[in-house]
C-alpha positions in Angstrom: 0.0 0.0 0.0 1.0 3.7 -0.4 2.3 5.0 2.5 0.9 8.7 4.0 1.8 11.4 6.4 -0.6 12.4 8.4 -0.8 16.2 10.1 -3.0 16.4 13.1 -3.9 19.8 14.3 -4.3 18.9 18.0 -6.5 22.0 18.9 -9.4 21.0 16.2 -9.1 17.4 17.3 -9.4 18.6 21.0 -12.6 20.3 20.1 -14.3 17.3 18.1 -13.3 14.8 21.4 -15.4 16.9 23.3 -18.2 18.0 21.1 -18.9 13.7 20.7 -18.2 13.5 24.4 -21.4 15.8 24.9 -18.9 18.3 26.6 -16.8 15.6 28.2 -13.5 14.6 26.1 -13.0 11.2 24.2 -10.3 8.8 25.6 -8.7 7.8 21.9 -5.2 7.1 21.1 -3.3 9.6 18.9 -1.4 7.2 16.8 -4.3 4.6 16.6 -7.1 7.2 15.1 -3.8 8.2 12.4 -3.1 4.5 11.5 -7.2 4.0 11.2 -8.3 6.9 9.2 -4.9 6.0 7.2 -6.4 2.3 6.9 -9.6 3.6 5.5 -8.3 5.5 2.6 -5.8 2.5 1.8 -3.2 3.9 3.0 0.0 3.4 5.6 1.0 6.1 7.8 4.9 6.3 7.4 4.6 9.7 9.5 2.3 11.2 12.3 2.6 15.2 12.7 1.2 16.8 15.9 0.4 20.6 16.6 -0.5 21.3 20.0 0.5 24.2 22.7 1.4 24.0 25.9 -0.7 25.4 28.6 -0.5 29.2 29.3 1.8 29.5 32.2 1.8 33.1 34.3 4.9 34.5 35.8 4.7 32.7 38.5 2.8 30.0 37.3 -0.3 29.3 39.7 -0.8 25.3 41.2 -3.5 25.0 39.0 -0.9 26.2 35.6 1.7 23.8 37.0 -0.8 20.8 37.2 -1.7 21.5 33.6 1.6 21.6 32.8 2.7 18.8 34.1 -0.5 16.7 32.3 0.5 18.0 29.4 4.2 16.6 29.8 3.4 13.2 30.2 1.3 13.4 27.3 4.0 14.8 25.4 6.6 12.5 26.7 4.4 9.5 25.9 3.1 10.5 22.2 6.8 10.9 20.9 7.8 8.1 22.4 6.1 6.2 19.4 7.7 5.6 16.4 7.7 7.6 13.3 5.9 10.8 15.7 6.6 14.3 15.6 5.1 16.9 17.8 5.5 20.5 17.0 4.7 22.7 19.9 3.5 26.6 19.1 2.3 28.7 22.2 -0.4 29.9 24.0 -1.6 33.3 24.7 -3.2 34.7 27.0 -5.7 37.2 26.3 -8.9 39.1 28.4 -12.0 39.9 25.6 -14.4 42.6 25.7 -16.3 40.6 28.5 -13.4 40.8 30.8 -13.1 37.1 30.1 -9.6 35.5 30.0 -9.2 33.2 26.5 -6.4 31.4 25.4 -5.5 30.9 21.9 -3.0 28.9 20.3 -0.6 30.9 18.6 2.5 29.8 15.4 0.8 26.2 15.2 -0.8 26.6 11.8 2.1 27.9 10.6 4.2 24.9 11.9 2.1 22.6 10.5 1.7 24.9 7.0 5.7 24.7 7.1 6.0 20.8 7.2 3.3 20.1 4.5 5.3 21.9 2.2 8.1 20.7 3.0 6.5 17.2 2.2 7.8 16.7 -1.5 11.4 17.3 -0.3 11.1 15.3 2.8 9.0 12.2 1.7 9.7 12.7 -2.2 7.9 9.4 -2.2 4.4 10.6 -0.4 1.9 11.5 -3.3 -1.0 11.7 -0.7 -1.1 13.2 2.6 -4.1 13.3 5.3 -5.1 16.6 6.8 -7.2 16.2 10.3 -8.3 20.4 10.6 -10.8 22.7 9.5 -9.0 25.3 8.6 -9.3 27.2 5.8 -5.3 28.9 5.9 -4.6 25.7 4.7 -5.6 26.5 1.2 -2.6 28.4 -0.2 -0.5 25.1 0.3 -2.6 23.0 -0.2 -3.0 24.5 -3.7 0.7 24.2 -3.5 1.2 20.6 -2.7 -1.4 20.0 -5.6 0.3 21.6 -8.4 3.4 19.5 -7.0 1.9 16.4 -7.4 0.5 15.7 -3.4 -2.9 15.5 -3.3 -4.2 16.0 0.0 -7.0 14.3 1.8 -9.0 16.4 4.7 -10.4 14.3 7.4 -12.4 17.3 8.9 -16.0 17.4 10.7 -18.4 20.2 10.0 -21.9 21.3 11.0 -22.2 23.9 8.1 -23.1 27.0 10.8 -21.5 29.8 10.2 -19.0 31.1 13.3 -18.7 27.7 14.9 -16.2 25.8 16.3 -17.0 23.7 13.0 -17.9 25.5 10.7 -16.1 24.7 7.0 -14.9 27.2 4.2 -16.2 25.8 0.9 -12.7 26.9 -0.7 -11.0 24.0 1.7 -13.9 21.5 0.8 -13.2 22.7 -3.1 -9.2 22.9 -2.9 -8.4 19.1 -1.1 -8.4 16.3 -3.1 -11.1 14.1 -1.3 -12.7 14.9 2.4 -13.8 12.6 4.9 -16.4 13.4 7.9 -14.4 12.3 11.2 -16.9 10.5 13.3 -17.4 9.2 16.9 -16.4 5.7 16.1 -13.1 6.9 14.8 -12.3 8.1 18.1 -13.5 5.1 19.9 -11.8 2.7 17.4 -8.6 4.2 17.8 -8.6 2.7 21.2 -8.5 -0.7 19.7 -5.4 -2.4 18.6 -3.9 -1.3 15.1 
C-alpha cells in the first residue's frame, strides 16, 4: 500500500473529542485514530505530525498552571515516544475579551504545520498523498501548493455547516483538497482498539 503522512492539528481534534463527548472529552489514542483513518483510505502512515501548545503558564505559574503543565508533559513525553511521531509545539496566549473574560488561543501552530506540509515533496519525495485532520481554511494556499506539486491531499475534517462555529467549513478547503472525509465518533472510539 502507499504510505501517507498524516498532520493532526491537535487544537481541532481537542474540540471534536469533546463536542462527541457531549462536553466531556473522548479517551482515543493519537497514533491509533492516524493509522485508522490511514487504513480507511488504503493507505500506511509512514509519519504522524502533531500541533498542540502547551498550557499558558503566568509569571509565577499558579498550582493550577503547574498541574496542567505537568499533564500535558506526560502526554507529550508518551506520544513521541512512538515511532515515526513528531510533535511541534506553538504557544499559547493569554488574552482578556471585551467581556473581561480570560481566552487562550494557540498561537504559530498553523504555521508549523503549513511549514511541514510543504516541505512534504522534499522530505517524503515518495508521499503522493497526505491526510489533513483540521478545519482550517489557511490551509488552502499550500494545499493548492502541494497540488500543483503532485501531493494531493486528503481532509479528514467534521463540519456542521453553521457559520462562526467551532466547525464551521470554508467551501474553498472543501473545493481545494483532493477528497474529504467526515471524522466520526467511532473513529475516536476505534482508535482505542489495537492497530
Amino acid at each position: 500500500m502507499e504510505e501517507t503522512i498524516v498532520f493532526i492539528d491537535a487544537g481541532f481534534l481537542s474540540k471534536l473529542s469533546k463536542h462527541f463527548g457531549n462536553g466531556k472529552y473522548i479517551k482515543h489514542n493519537i497514533v491509533g485514530l492516524a493509522n485508522n483513518l490511514a487504513k480507511k483510505q488504503n493507505l500506511v502512515c509512514e509519519t504522524i505530525f502533531y500541533y498542540t501548545a502547551p498550557p499558558f503558564q503566568s509569571s509565577p505559574a499558579t498550582e493550577q498552571e503547574k498541574k496542567m503543565k505537568e499533564g500535558y508533559d506526560r502526554f507529550i513525553i508518551s506520544l513521541s515516544s512512538y515511532k515515526r511521531t513528531v510533535v511541534r509545539q506553538g504557544r499559547c496566549q493569554k488574552i482578556r475579551n471585551k467581556q473581561g473574560v480570560f481566552e487562550y488561543n494557540q498561537k504559530g501552530v498553523d504555521t508549523l504545520l503549513t511549514m511541514d506540509l510543504m516541505s512534504t515533496p522534499m522530505k517524503y519525495p515518495n508521499v503522493k498523498t497526505v491526510i489533513l485532520i483540521a478545519c482550517d481554511s489557511d490551509f488552502v494556499p499550500v494545499i493548492m501548493n502541494l497540488n500543483g506539486m503532485g501531493v494531493k491531499t486528503i481532509l479528514c475534517t467534521y463540519f456542521d455547516r453553521k457559520r462562526n462555529s467551532n466547525f464551521s467549513s470554508s467551501n474553498e478547503l472543501i473545493k481545494t483538497v483532493s477528497k474529504f472525509v467526515i471524522i466520526t465518533k467511532d473513529d475516536f472510539v476505534n482508535s482505542l482498539k489495537k492497530v
